[in-house]
C-alpha positions as CSV (number, residue, x, y, z in Angstrom):
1,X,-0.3,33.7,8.6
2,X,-3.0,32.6,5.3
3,X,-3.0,28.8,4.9
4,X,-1.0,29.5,1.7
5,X,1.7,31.2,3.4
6,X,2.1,28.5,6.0
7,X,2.1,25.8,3.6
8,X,5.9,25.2,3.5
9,X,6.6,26.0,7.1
10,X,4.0,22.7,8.0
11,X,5.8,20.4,5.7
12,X,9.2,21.2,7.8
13,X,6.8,21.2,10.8
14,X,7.1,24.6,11.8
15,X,3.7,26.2,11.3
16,X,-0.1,24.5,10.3
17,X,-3.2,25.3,9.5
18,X,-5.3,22.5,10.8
19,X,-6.5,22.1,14.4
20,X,-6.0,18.2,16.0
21,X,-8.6,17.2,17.8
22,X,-7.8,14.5,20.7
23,X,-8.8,10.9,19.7
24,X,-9.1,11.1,16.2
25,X,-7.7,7.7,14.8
26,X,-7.7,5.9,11.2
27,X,-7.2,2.4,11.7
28,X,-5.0,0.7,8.8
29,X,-5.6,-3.0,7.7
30,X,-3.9,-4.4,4.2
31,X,-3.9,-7.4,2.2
32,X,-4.0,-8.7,-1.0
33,X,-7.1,-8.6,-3.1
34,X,-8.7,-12.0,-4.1
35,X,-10.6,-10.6,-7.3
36,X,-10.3,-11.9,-10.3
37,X,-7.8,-14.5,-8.5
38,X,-8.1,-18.8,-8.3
39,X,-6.5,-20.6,-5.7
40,X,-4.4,-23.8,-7.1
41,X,-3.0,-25.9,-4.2
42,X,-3.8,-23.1,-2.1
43,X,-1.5,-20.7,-4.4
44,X,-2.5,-17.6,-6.0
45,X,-3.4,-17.7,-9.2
46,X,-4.1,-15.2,-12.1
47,X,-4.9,-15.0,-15.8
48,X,-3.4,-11.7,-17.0
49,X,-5.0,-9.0,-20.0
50,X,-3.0,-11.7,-22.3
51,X,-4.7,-15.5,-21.6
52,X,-1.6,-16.0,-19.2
53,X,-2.1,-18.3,-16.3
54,X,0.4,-16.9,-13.7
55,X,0.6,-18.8,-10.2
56,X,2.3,-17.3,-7.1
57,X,4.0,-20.1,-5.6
58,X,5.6,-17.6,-2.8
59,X,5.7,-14.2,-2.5
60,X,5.5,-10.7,-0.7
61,X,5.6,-6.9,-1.0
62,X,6.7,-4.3,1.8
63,X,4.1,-1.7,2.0
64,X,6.2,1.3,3.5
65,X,4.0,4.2,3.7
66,X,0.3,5.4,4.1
67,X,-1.0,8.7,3.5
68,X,-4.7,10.2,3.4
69,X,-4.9,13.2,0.7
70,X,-7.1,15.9,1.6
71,X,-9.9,17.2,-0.9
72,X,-8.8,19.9,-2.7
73,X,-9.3,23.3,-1.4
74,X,-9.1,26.7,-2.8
75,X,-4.5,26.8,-2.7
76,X,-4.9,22.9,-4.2
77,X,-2.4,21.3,-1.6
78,X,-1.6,18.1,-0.9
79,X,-2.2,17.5,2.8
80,X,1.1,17.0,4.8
81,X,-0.8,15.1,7.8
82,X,-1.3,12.2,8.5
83,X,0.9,9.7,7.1
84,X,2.4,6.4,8.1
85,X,5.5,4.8,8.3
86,X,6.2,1.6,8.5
87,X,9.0,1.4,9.9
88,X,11.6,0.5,12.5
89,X,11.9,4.2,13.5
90,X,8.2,5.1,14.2
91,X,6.6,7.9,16.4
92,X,3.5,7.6,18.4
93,X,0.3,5.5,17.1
94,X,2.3,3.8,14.0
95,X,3.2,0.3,13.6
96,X,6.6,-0.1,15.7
97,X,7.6,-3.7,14.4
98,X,9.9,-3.4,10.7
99,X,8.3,-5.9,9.4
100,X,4.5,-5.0,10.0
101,X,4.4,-4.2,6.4
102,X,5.9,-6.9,4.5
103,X,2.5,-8.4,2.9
104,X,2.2,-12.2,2.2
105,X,1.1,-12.7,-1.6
106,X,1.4,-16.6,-2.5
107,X,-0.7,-18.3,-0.2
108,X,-4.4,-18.0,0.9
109,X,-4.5,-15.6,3.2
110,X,-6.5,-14.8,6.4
111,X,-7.4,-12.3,8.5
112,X,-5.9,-8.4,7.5
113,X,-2.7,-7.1,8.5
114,X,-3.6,-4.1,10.7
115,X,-0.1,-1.4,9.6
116,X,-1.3,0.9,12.2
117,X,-2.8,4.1,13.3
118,X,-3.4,7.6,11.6
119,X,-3.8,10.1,14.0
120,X,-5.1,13.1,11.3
121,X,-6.0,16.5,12.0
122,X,-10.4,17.2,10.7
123,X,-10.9,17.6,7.8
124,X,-12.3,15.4,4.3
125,X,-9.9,13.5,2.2
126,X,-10.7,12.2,-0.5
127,X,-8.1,9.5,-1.0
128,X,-5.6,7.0,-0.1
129,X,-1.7,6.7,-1.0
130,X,0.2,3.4,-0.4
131,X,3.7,3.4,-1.1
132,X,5.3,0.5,-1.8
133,X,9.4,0.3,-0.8
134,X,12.9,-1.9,0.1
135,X,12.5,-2.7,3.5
136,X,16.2,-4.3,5.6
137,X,16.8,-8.0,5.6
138,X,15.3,-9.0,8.9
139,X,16.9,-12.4,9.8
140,X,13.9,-13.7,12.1
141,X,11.6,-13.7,9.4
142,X,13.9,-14.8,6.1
143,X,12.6,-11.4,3.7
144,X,15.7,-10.4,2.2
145,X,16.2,-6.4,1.5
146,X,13.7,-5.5,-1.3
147,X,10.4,-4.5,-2.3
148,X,8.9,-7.1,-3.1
149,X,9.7,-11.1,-3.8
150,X,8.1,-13.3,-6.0
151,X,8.3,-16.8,-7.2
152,X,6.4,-17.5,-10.1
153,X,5.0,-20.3,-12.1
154,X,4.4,-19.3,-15.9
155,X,2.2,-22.6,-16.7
156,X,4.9,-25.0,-17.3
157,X,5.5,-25.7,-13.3
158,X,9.0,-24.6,-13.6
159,X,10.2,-21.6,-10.7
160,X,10.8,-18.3,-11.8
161,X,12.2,-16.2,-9.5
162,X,11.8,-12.1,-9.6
163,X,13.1,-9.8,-6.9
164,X,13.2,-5.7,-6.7
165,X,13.9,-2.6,-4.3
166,X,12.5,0.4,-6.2
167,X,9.7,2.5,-4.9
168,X,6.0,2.8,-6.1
169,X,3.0,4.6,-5.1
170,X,-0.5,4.0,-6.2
171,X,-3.6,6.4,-5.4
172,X,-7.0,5.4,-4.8
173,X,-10.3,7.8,-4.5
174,X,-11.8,7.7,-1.7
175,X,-15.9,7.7,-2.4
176,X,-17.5,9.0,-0.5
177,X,-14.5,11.3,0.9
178,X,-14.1,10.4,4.5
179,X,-14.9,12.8,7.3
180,X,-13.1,12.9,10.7
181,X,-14.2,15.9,13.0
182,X,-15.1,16.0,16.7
183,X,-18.5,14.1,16.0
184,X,-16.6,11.6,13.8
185,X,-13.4,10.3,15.7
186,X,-12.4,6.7,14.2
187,X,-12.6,5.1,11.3
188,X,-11.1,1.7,9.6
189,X,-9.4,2.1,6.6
190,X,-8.9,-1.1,5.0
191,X,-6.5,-1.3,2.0
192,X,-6.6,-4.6,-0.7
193,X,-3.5,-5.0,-3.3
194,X,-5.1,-5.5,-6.7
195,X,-2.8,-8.5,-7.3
196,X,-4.6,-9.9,-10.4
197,X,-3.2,-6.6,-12.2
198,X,-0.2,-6.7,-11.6
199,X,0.7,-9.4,-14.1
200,X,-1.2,-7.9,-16.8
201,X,1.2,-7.5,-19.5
202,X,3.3,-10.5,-18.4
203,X,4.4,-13.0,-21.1
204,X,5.8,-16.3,-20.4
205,X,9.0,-15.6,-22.9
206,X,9.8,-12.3,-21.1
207,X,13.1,-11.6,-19.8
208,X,13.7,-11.0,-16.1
209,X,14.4,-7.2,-17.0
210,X,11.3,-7.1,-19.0
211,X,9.0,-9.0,-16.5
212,X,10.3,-7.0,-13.9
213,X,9.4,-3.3,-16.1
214,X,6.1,-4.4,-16.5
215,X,5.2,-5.6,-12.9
216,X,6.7,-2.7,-11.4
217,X,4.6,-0.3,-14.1
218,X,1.7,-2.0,-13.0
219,X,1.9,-1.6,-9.2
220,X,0.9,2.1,-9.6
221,X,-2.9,0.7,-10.6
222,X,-5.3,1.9,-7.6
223,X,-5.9,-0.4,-4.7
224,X,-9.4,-1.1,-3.2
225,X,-10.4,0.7,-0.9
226,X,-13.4,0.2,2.1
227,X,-14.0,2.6,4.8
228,X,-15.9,0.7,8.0
């Protein structure tokens, strides 16, 4: 069976065309970037595309999926291996806590949350997709279901309050590709939100519904990306 024929029969996991190769693992840290972000009182704090002083008083986003893209190859397909799920309902090598990727955002921060392990097949791929999604309420922690929570201060000290369960994914090219064969078996994969843009946009007299469009169009912009 050609590559191109199997295609659909891997995505179901019935057939592949790549070869795993025991020990191959992509380590997976996250956490938010500090560029082009000031710390007030230990808070987050931005100025947006508009002159907008935004501060984070408290906040967090769920980061519910990970998936290297291969580089394109002759039938142009999207690689169905590896990916990660953050989830309570994990297989082997992945994060097994629910809440392993619920990401801090208000605070200064300190050392990277590691999500987990990809366990890829060889090959190059040439960049990284985060999805961002709802996770479930989990009691022991106080995150309510959602994608992400955030309290905000719009420069007059008074709370604002946004909250949202929709998904979002955002790309980010991988340069140089990364490599993983038998002679290169492990790599770190370290993942930083671009926080700071997030808010561009943002206007103190927004709406809820409006503030909430233009965060959630703005969580597609590419994280950073450093391969170790």
């Amino acid at each position: 069976m050609s590559c191109e024929r199997a295609r659909f029969a891997a995505l179901v996991g019935l057939a592949g065309c790549y070869t795993q190769v025991a020990g191959l693992g992509v380590d997976v840290l996250v956490s938010p970037s500090d560029v082009d972000v000031t710390f007030v009182q230990d808070q987050r704090s931005v100025t947006n595309d508009l002159g907008f002083a935004i501060r984070i008083r408290h906040g967090w986003i769920a980061v519910t999926h990970v998936e290297l893209d291969r580089c394109p190859s002759v039938s142009q397909a999207r690689s169905w291996l590896p990916s990660l799920e953050v989830s309570a309902d994990t297989s082997e090598g992945l994060a097994d806590d629910m809440d392993a990727g619920v990401v801090p955002l208000g605070v200064r921060g300190g050392e990277p949350m590691t999500l987990g392990v990809l366990r890829p097949s060889p090959g190059s791929f040439c960049a990284v997709t985060v999805q961002y999604g709802p996770v479930g309420s989990l009691d022991d922690t106080g995150v309510p279901d959602g994608t992400w929570t955030l309290d905000l201060d719009l420069g007059d000290d008074a709370s604002r309050p946004l909250h949202d369960a929709s998904r979002h994914l955002a790309t980010a090219a991988l340069e140089p590709p990364l490599e993983l064969d038998a002679r290169h078996r492990d790599a770190t994969l370290a993942i930083s939100l671009p926080v700071a843009r997030w808010f561009d946009g943002v206007r103190p007299t927004d709406s809820d519904d409006d503030m909430l469009a233009t965060i959630n169009r703005h969580l597609t912009s590419p994280p950073l990306v450093e391969l170790r």
